[in-house]
C-alpha positions, 0 to 999 in steps of 0.5 A: 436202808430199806424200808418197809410197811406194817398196816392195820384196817378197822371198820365199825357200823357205828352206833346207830346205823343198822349197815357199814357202808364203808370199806377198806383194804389194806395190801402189801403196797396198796392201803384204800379207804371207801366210805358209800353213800346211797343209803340202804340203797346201796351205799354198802355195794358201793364202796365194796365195789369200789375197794374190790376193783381197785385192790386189783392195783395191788397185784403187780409191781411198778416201774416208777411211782408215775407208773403207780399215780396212773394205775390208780387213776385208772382203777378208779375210773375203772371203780367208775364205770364198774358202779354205773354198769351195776346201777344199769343192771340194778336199777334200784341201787340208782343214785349209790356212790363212794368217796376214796382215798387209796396209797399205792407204794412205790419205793420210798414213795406213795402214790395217792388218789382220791375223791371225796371227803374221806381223809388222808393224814401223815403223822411225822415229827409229831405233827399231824398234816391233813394231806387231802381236802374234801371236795365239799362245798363248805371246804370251797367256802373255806377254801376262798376265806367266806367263812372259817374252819370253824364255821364250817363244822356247823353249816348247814351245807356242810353235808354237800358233796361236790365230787363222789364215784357213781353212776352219774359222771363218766369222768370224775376228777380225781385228785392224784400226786406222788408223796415222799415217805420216809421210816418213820412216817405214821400214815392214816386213811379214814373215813369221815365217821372218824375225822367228823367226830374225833378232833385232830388233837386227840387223833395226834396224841392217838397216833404217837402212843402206840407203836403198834397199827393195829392198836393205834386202829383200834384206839381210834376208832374207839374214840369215835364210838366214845363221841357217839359215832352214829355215822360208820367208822373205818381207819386204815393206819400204815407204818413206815419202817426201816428194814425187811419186816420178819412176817409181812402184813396179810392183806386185810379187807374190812367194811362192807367189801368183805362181806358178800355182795348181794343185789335184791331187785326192787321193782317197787323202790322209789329210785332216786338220785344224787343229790337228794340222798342223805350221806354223812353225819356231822358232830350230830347226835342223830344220823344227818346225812349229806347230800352229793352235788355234781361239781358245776359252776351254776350250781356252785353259785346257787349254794354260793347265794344261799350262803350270802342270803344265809350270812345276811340272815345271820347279821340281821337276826345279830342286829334285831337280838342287840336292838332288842337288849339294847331296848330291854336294858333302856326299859328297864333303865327308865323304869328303875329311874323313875322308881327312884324318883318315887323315894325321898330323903332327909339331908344337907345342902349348903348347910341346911336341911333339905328335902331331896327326891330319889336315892342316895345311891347313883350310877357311875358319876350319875346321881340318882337324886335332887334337891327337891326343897331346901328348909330355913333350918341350919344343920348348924343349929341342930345337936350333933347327934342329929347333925350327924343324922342329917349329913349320913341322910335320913330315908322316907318313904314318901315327901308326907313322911320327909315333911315329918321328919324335918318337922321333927327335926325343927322341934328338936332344934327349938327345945 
């Protein structure tokens, strides 16, 4: 049976940047979501140019999905070049760029491009499936088993980008394929003001409780404004659906691509590039920006180095933290002994009274006291109230004030 798409696009500034510079479209067969980097710099026109160039791929139909991959590489090496002409016109949009991660349907297929750390999700079975991966250095840590999932949430290269649209490679490497869909399939595309800060928990749970897109779109980004989200948000959420939809979506365009684009010379900004712009926030709460790396291999081993230094650091800061416990509990374990041995008591050994030095109590199979004097007088030949006394232990203060009571004890035997 045929099937059809139904699809909602969402875009939020989030709660603390003054500008979206994301952008999304959603089409009759293409759905595209672009998230800019530059920042006031031009991050916004990045991605508006972006979206706006590649939304041309939704204008014609395609022989075969392989028709599809192709033209949507090339819309995005097209995105490419557009940037760098804008940036050499407008020398003070210098160092903006873009992350994309577009679907172009085909039959009962789907085209896919993308570049960057935005995302692309297939909710099925009531399984989430993270189908793209980020070109960040933290996910080639991740990717080559240096450090875990986990770890990389809160890295401190985390925010590195190692492939973006912009103004600084001719040829960006893309990652293209062509994926089977079928009736049923929820399909997300977002931005990582989203996938940052939003767990891929909630957003299953989110994706299987409305039937509707444009709800589910809403609830989403919902969630990221309830975690803070001071990075922009976008989601772009398409259903696959068996039949002919009575009212086919409108093609939907979001973010900053559907707002005019404006370009305002700035002889006296500082231009700057790549890799010392601040991007994406991640699980922060104040807007820390990731920075944009041209994939090479010197500068992967630089940040690879960084990394072994960084994890050295760590095991010696761990080790010199439990030498330095270690050394508190020993402190404190000689200083709490020798207290001990500062008290005396009154108790039997053998049979007699005898004077010992510390607690009665001890540690473990440890004891905290010795005999430090043993008398002549048998516990035997005391009453037994005081034969009781004497074998529960009878504390002192001091030896002066433990020589007093066997004294008295001694008195007590004689009468």
């Amino acid at each position: 049976m045929a099937s059809t798409i139904q699809a909602a696009a969402v875009s939020h500034v989030g709660k603390v940047r003054s500008n979206n510079q994301d952008s999304a479209f959603a089409g009759r067969q293409l759905f595209v979501v672009a998230d800019g980097m530059g920042g006031h710099a031009g991050g916004d026109v990045a991605s508006a140019l972006a979206v706006t160039r590649i939304k041309d791929a939704d204008k014609q139909p395609y022989a075969s999905p392989q028709d599809a991959e192709y033209a949507l590489r090339a819309a995005l090496v097209a995105a490419n070049a557009l940037l760098s002409e804008t940036v050499f016109e407008h020398p003070e949009l210098t160092g903006m760029g873009t992350t994309v991660s577009a679907l172009l349907r085909v039959g009962d297929t789907l085209a896919m491009a993308h570049i960057g750390d935005s995302r692309i999700y297939l909710w099925r079975d009531d399984a989430l499936e993270q189908v793209t991966s980020d070109h960040t250095f933290v996910q080639r840590l991740v990717d080559s088993g240096r450090i875990t999932a986990e770890e990389a949430l809160t890295h401190p290269r985390r925010s590195v980008l190692m492939r973006v649209l912009g103004d600084v490679d001719a040829h960006p490497e893309i990652d293209t394929s062509i994926l089977e869909t079928r009736p049923g399939d929820r399909w997300l595309l977002c931005s990582d003001g989203l996938s940052s800060y939003v767990s891929e928990e909630l957003i299953t749970k989110t994706m299987a409780e409305s039937a509707d897109p444009e709800r589910t779109a809403d609830a989403l980004v919902k969630h990221s404004l309830d975690s803070g989200a001071p990075d922009n948000v976008t989601v772009v959420v398409l259903d696959v659906r068996e039949g002919t939809a009575d009212r086919p979506t409108p093609p939907t365009t979001v973010g900053a691509a559907a707002a005019p684009l404006a370009f305002e010379s700035d002889s006296g900004r500082r231009a700057v590039r790549l890799p010392n712009l601040l991007l994406h926030p991640l699980r922060a709460t104040t807007t820390r920006e990731a920075e944009f790396e041209p994939e090479s291999d010197e500068y992967l081993e630089l940040l690879i180095a960084e990394d072994r230094r960084r994890a050295v650091r760590r095991k010696i800061t761990w080790l010199v933290g439990v030498i330095l416990v270690a050394l508190g509990v020993l402190i404190a374990a000689v200083l709490g002994y020798q207290w001990t041995q500062s008290r005396y008591y009154v108790g039997a050994s053998d049979g007699s009274v005898a004077i010992y030095r510390g607690v009665q109590q001890g540690v473990g199979p440890f004891a905290l006291s010795s005999v430090y004097d043993t008398t002549d007088l048998e516990v035997a030949d005391l009453r037994p109230y005081y034969q009781s006394q004497v074998e529960g232990t009878i504390s002192a203060n001091s030896l002066s004030e433990a020589r007093d009571i066997v004294e008295r004890l001694q008195n007590a035997a004689a009468d």
